[in-house]
Every structure is written in C-alpha cells, then in structure tokens.
DRENTILO-787084 format. One line per 8 residues: their letters; for each residue x, y, z of C-alpha. Coordinates in pm, 1 decimal, m for minus. Each point is the difference from the previous one (the first is absolute). Last residue first. Layout:
a> X,Y,Z  ...
***
This chain:
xxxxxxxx> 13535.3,m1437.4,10195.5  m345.5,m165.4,m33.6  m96.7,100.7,m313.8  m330.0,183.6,42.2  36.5,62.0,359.6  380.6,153.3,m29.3  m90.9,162.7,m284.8  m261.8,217.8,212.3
xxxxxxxx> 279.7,65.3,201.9  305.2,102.2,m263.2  m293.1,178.9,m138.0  m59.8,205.2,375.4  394.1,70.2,m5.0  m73.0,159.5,m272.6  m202.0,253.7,21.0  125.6,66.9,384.3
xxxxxxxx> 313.5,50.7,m195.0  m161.7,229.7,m292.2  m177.4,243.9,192.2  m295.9,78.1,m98.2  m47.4,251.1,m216.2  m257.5,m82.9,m241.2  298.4,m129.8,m264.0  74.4,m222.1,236.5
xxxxxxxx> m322.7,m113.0,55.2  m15.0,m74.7,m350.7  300.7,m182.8,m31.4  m101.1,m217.3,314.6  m372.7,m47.8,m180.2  170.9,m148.1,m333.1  244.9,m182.9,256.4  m376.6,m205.1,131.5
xxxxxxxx> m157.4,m31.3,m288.4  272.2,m198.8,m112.9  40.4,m141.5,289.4  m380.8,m162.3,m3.1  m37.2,m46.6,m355.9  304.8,m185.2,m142.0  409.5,156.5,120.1  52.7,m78.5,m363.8
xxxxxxxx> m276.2,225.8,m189.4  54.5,298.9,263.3  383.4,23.9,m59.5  m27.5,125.3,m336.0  215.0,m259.5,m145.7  361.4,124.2,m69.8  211.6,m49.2,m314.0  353.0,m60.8,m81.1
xxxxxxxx> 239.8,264.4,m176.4  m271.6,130.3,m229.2  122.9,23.8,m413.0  m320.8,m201.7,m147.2  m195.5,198.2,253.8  97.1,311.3,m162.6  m18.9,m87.1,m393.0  m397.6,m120.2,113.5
xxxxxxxx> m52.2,351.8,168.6  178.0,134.5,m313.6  m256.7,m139.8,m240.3  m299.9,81.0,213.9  114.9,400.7,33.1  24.6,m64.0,m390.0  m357.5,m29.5,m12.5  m88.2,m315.7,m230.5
xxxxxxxx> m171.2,0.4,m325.8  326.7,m36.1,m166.2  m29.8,m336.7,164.9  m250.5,m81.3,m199.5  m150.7,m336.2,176.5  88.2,m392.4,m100.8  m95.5,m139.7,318.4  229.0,m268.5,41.3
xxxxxxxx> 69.6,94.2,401.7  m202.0,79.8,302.1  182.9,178.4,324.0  m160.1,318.3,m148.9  207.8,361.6,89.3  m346.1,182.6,m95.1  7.3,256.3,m278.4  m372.6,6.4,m101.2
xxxxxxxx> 192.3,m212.1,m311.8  69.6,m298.2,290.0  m367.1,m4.3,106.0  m152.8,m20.4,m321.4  249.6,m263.7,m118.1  m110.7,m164.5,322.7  m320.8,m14.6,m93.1  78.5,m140.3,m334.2
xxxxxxxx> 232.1,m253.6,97.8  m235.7,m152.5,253.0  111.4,19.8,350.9  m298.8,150.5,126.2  m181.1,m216.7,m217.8  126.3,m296.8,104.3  m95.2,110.3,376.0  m333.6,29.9,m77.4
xxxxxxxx> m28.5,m309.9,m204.6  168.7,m193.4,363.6  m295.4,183.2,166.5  m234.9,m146.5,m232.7  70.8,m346.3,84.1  41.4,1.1,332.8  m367.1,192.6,66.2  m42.9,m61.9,350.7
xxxxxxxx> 392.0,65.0,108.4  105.6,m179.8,292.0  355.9,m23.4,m40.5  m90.9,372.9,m119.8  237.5,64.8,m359.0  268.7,281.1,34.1  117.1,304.1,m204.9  282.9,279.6,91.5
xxxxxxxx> 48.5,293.2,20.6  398.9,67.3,41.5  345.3,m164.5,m72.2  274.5,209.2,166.0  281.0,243.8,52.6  87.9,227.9,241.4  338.6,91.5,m222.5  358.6,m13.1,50.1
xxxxxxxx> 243.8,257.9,m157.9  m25.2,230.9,248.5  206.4,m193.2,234.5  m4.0,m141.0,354.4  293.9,28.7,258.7  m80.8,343.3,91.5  272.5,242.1,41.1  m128.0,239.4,m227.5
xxxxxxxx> m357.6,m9.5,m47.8  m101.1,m139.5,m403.3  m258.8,171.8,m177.5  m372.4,m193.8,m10.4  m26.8,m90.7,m340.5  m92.3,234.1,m321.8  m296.3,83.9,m197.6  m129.3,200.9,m269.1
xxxxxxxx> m327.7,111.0,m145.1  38.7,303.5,m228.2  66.8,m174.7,m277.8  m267.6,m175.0,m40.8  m330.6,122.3,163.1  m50.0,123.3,387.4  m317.9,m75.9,98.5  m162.8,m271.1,m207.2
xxxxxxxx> 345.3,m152.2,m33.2  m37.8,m11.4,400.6  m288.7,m280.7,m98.4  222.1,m205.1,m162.1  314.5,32.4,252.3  m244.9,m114.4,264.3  115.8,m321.9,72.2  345.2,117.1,m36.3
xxxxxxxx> 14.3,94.0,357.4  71.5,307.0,262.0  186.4,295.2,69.2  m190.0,289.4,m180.6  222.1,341.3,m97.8  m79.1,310.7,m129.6  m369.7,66.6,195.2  m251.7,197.3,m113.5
xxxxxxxx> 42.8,m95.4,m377.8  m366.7,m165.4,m12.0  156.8,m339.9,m24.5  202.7,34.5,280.9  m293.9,115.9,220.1  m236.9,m284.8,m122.4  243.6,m266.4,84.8  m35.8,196.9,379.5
xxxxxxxx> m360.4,m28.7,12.0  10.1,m351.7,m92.7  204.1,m87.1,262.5  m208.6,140.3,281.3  113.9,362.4,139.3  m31.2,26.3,415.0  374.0,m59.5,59.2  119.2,210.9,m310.0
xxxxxxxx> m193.6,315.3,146.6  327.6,246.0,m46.1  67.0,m179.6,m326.3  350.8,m182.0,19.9  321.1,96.1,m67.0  11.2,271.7,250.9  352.4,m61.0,144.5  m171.6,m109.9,299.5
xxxxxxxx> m158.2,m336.0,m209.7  317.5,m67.8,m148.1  220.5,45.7,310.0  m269.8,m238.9,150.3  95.3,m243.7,m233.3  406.1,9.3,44.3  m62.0,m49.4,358.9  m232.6,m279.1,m48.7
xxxxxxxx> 285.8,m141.4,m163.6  213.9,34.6,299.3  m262.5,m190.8,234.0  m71.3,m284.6,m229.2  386.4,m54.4,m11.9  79.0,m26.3,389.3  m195.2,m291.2,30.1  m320.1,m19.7,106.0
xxxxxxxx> m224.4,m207.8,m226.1  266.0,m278.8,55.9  197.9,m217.9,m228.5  m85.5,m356.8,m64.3  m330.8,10.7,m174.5  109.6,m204.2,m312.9  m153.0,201.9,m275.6  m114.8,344.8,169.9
xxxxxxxx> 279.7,47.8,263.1  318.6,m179.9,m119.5  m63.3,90.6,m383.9  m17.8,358.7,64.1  309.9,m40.8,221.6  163.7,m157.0,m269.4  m122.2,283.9,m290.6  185.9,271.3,124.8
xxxxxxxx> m63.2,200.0,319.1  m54.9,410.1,m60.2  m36.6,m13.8,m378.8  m247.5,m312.2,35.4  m124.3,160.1,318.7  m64.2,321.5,m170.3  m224.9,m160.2,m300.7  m167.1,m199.0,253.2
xxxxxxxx> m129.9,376.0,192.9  m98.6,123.9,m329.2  m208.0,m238.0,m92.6  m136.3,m68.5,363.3  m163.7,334.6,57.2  m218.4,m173.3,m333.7  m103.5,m287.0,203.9  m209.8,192.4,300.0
xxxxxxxx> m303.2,151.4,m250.7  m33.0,294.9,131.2  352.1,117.7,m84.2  m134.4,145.4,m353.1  345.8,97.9,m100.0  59.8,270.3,m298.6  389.4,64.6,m0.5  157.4,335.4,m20.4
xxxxxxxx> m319.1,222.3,33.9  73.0,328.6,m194.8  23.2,330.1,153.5  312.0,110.0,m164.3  226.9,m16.5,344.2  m193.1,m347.9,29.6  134.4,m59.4,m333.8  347.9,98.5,92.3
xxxxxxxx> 15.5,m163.8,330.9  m154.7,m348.9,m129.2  285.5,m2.0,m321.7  273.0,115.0,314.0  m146.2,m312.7,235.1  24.5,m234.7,m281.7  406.7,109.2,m113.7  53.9,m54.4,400.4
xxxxxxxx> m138.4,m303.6,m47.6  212.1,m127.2,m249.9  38.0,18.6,m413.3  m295.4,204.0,m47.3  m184.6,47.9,m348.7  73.8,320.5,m118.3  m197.5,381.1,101.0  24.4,309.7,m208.8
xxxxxxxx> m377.1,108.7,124.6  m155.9,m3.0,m296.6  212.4,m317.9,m119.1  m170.9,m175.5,309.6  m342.0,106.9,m54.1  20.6,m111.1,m358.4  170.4,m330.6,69.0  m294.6,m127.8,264.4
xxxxxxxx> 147.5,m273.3,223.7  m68.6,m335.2,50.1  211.9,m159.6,279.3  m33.3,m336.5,14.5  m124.4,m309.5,102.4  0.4,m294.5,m276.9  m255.4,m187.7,m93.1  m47.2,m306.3,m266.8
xxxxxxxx> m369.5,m67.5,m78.8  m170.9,m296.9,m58.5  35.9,m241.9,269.8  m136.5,m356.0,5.9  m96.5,m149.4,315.9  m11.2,m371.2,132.2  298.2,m131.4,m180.4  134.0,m316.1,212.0
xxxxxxxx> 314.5,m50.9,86.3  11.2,m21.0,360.3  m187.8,374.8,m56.4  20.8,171.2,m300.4  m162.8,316.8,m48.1  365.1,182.5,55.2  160.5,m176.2,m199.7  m289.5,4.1,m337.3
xxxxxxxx> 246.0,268.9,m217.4  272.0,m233.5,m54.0  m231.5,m195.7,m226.5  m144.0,324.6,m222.2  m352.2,m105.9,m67.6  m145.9,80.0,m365.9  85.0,m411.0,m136.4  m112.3,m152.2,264.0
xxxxxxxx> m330.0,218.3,m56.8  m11.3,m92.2,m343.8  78.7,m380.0,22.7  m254.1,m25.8,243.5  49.0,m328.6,295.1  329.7,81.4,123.6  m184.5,359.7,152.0  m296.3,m177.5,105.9
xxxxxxxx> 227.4,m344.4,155.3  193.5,260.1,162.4  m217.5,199.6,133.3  m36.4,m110.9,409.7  m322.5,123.6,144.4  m25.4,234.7,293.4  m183.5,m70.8,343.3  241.8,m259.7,134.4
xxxxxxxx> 119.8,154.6,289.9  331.7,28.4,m69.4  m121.7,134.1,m347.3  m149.1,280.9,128.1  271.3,84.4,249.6  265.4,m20.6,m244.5  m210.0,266.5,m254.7  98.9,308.2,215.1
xxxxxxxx> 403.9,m172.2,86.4  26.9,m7.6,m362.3  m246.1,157.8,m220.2  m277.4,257.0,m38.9  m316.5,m129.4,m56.7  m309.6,74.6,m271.8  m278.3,m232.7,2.3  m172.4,m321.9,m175.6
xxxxxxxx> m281.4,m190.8,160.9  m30.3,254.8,321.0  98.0,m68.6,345.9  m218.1,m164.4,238.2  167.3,m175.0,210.1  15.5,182.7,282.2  361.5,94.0,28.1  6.9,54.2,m348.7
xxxxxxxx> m284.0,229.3,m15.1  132.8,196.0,272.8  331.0,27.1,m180.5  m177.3,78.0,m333.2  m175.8,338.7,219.3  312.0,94.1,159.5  223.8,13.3,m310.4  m305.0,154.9,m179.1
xxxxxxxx> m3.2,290.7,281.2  362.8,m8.5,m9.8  m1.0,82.3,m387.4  m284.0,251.5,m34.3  m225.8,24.9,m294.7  m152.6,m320.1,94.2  m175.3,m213.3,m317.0  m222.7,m273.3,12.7
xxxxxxxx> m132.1,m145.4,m281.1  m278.1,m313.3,m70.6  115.6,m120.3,m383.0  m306.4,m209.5,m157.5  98.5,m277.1,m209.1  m254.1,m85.0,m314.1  112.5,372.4,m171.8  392.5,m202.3,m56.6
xxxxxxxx> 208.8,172.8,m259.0  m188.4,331.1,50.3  m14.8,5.2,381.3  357.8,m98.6,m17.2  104.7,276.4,m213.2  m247.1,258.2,210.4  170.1,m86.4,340.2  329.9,21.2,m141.0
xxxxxxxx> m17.7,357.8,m181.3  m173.1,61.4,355.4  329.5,m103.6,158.6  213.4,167.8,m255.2  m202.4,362.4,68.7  5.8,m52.4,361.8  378.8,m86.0,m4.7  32.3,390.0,m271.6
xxxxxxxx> m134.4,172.1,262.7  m265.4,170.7,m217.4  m293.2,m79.9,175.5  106.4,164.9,307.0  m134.6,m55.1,324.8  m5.5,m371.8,m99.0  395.3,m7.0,132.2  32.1,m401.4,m29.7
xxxxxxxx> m3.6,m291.2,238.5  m117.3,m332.0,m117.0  m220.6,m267.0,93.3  m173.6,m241.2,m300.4  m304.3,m197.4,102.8  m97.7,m248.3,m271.7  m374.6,m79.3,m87.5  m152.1,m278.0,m227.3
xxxxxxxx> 127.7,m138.2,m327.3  262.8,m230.2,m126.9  m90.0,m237.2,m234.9  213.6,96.0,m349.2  277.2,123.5,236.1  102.4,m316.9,181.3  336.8,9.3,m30.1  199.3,210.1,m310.4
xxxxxxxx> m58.2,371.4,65.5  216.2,91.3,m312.4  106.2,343.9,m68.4  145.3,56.3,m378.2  418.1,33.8,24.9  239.3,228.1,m116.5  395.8,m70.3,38.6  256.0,193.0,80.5
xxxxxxxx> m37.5,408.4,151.9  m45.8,m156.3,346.1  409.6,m50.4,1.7  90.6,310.7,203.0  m157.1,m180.1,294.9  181.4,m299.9,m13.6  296.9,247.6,m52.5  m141.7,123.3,359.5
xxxxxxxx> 22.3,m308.2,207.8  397.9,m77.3,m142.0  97.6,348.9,119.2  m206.9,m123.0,306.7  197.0,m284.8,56.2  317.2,134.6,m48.7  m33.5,252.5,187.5  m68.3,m258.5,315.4
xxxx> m378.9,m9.4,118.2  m119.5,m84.9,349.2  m343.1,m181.2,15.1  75.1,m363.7,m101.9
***
C-alpha cells in the first residue's frame, strides 16, 4: 500500500490533471436541516501571518460554514507549530479526548489512532454524498486506509524539493546541479557572494531529516528504504546511515546552511527564502502557495536533490506523499456536524479555492482555471508524473514514536554528534519499540 511504482504515480497525477471536468454545487446531504450545537475543529496553521495563503483558506472555510449553517457553532483551535500540534492531538488521543473533527497526517501517524479505536471509519459518509464521492480522488485515500477502511481523507499532494530562487541564481551564473559535487560548487559560489545557500530552521528536528532522506535514497536505493521503515528488517546501523550522514555534514561544513540554522524555527527559515536572503529552500509543497507570496512566477523554481555518483539511488525519484489530512473523533459529541465540517472542506468550492492558491490538491472534478495556475505548480505536477518510484517521508511510516525518534537522530547529527553513536542509539531504541 505505501510504496509507489512509476506507474502508479504517473497514473496518481493524470487523476490530478483531470480536476478541470466537471462542476458541481456542494451538498451536505445527512442530517443538515437539524443539526445544531458546537463542533471542535483542530488544525495547525502559521496564524503569525494572516496572509499565509492555509490561514486564509481555513478562515475562507470557517466563514462558509458559519454562513451555510449560523445554528452550529465552530469551537477552533489552531497551533502555529507542527510538532507542538503533533504532540498536543497525540495527547488527546491517548486520553480520549480528541476533538470532533481534526487535522492528521497519515499512515503509520493515523495507524495508532485507529488501532485504538479513537477515529471513525468514512466510508459510509463519503459513499453516502454524491458530491463529495464525486470530489475524492480514490487512489488518493491509501494511506488513510487501514484494513480497508477510510478513516482520513487527504487533501494535498506534497512533494520535497528543492525550491530555488531563479533571479539569484542567473545573477550569479549558477544551473541546477546534476550531482553533489555540482551542489557543493552552487553553495561555494553563493557563500563566496554572501548569500545563504539553503534557509533551514533546524529547530524544529524533522526538517535536518529532508535533506538527510534525500541522501539515503541517492546513497541506498529504494530496497533498503523499504527494509527499514516499511517492514523493519534492516538495521538503524548499517553501514549506509553512516555514509549518508557523511554526505550531510559536507553540506552543513560547506556553508550551506545559515550560521545559526540549529537555533532557527521553521517558519523563520520559509521567511528567509521568501525575503530573497537565502537562494535555495529544501523542503515541501505544502507551502508552495505561500512561497508565491515571496518569490512570484517566474522566478520561483525548483529541482530534486542531484544524484551522488556511485550511489545506487537516482535523482529521478521523489519524497513523495499524501498530506493534511481530515478525521472524525470515534467519540465525537457533535457527529453530525463534524461530518458537515468535513463536507465542506472537501466541497468543490473550497477546494477550487485551494487548488487556484496553487496547492498540488489530491481532490478532483473541480472545474478551476487552470490558466490561473503558477506554472511552478504545473511543472511540479509534470515532475511527479515522470518520478522513478516514490519515497514516504520516513516519519509518517515509522508512526509517532520512531518517527520522532530518526527526526531527532538527523538532527543530532546535524548538531555534531557523531553519527555512529547516533545511530547505533536508533538501532536501540528500535530495538524496544519493535522488538528486533
């Protein structure tokens, strides 16, 4: 279920490339006409700034429902910071006391959830609306279904890469890279320059581990990927982890990142990109919106991680996946307006809005411009549709514990520990959690 052949994703993305068809008006369907009382809603959204185009569709939501139903009352909570939400709907979880309808991520995150019976299964919601069957993209739902059973919709398709700034580069007579050694040359010339090659806001432990799975794919191939995060068979200390830290820390002492990239948060770092400080930002399509807000068509570019010579991986595969995504409580108070919630997330209109803000949308049938489009989004969707196979970040298979646990590993890494101690301390910790 979680590792992708080419041809399935060239077959995911012309699902994609079909939202143009048909139009459709929103229906609620269900109990509608009666429902009233309170729904809690959590997400996790960048409220520091109003204009972040996720904060903008999520209010745009907020106000539609209000609107459509003034008899239901919509309690938010938003948390600007994505392991501090991860944390806080975890604890909820474990307690039981987890919101009506929330945000997840997928896979091996959600599994745990719905293991323990604190998420409700969609199926009979989604099979139930015409209209809402009719937005969701069926070969998008894998990775929120669980013994066959939707519990979580996604709607965003993600890729990691590297976004770079066109106008810096072409001031500087830089390409894109073909191999590392291209990388470290583009870092050694704008560092020469005194511009920051890559903004990284290391703070927050999971972005070290962008760059980090990027190298292990070019370093390993996709089998020993596979081995260690979806079948735990290999070991946390084999020989591979500990050359492809190698290749990272020749990143980081090559200059590529800012001198205080350890103590900068995420946000601070999307901020650096989009003020032109930095040329490069290696990171996800999530936020290709709100970088638009930065660095405008056509200046925005991107490109994958180059390839390292010798490696048995390829720069033609992508860290690919299915991202935010939307689950009922199994104990939800206010059932029946949680499910209207979630229909109009998934409505076509508010996911036309999110698709023209230039969001990769997993929905489909939505009958937006698509001249309206930034071509940075176009050839993002032409790139997937040509990756070799695809890779999971490695934190939504390995599930909450290890994946919390390599994002810190990276991290440390990056802090200058020493990468064999660093790892032969996972290989431990996995040893407890999987019992081998």
């Amino acid at each position: 279920m979680i590792a992708r052949s080419r041809k399935l994703i060239v077959a995911l993305v012309v699902l994609v490339l079909l939202v143009a068809g048909v139009t459709g008006a929103f229906a609620s369907g269900g109990k509608e006409g009666g429902a009233k009382g309170t729904v809690t809603y959590w997400h996790q959204a960048n409220v520091a700034n109003p204009t972040d185009p996720n904060v903008v569709w999520q209010q745009g939501n907020f106000d539609a429902f209000k609107a459509k139903y003034p008899s239901i009352t919509v309690e938010r909570t938003v948390v600007s910071n994505g392991d501090e939400y991860l944390n806080k709907i975890t604890t909820a979880m474990a307690a039981g006391n987890a919101p009506d309808i929330f945000q997840t991520w997928l896979s091996g995150r959600l599994e745990p959830f719905v293991t323990a019976g604190r998420v409700t299964p969609l199926d009979d919601i989604i099979n139930g609306d015409a209209a809402l069957k009719d937005t969701i993209t069926p070969a998008f739902l894998d990775t929120g279904t669980f013994n066959g059973k939707v519990y979580a919709i996604a709607t965003t398709l993600t890729a990691e890469v590297i976004f770079y700034n066109k106008a810096i580069f072409a001031k500087y007579g830089l390409s894109v890279p073909a191999t590392f050694d291209d990388l470290l040359t583009v870092v050694a010339t704008l560092k020469k320059n005194g511009i920051v090659p890559f903004a990284m806001g290391n703070k927050d432990p999971w972005v070290g581990s962008i760059p980090f799975m990027a190298i292990f794919d070019r370093v390993a191939g996709f089998q020993l990927y596979k081995d260690i995060c979806l079948s735990h068979i290999s070991k946390w200390d084999d020989p591979a982890f500990i050359e492809s830290s190698k290749y990272l820390l020749k990143l980081r002492d090559a200059g590529a990142y800012p001198d205080n990239f350890n103590a900068l948060d995420y946000n601070e770092a999307v901020q650096m990109f989009k003020d032109g400080k930095a040329a490069m930002w290696f990171n996800g399509t999530w936020e290709l919106a709100n970088l638009l807000q930065g660095v405008p068509d056509p200046d925005l570019g991107f490109f994958n991680f180059p390839n390292i010579p010798g490696g048995k991986g390829t720069s033609k595969s992508f860290l690919l996946n299915k991202d935010e995504g939307y689950a009922i409580s199994a104990n939800a108070k206010n059932r029946d307006g949680a499910i209207l919630y979630l229909k109009m997330l998934f409505s076509k209109e508010r996911q036309k809005v999110r698709a023209e803000q230039g969001t990769l949308v997993t929905t489909r049938n939505l009958g937006y411009d698509e001249s309206k489009l930034p071509k940075v989004t176009v050839d993002l969707i032409k790139a997937m549709g040509s990756a070799a196979y695809g890779v999971i970040p490695w934190d939504n298979p390995l599930g909450v514990n290890m994946g919390k646990e390599i994002n810190l590993s990276t991290q440390a890494v990056l802090a200058g520990q020493d990468p064999a101690d660093v790892f032969t301390k996972l290989q431990a910790v996995s040893k407890n959690e999987w019992g081998k």
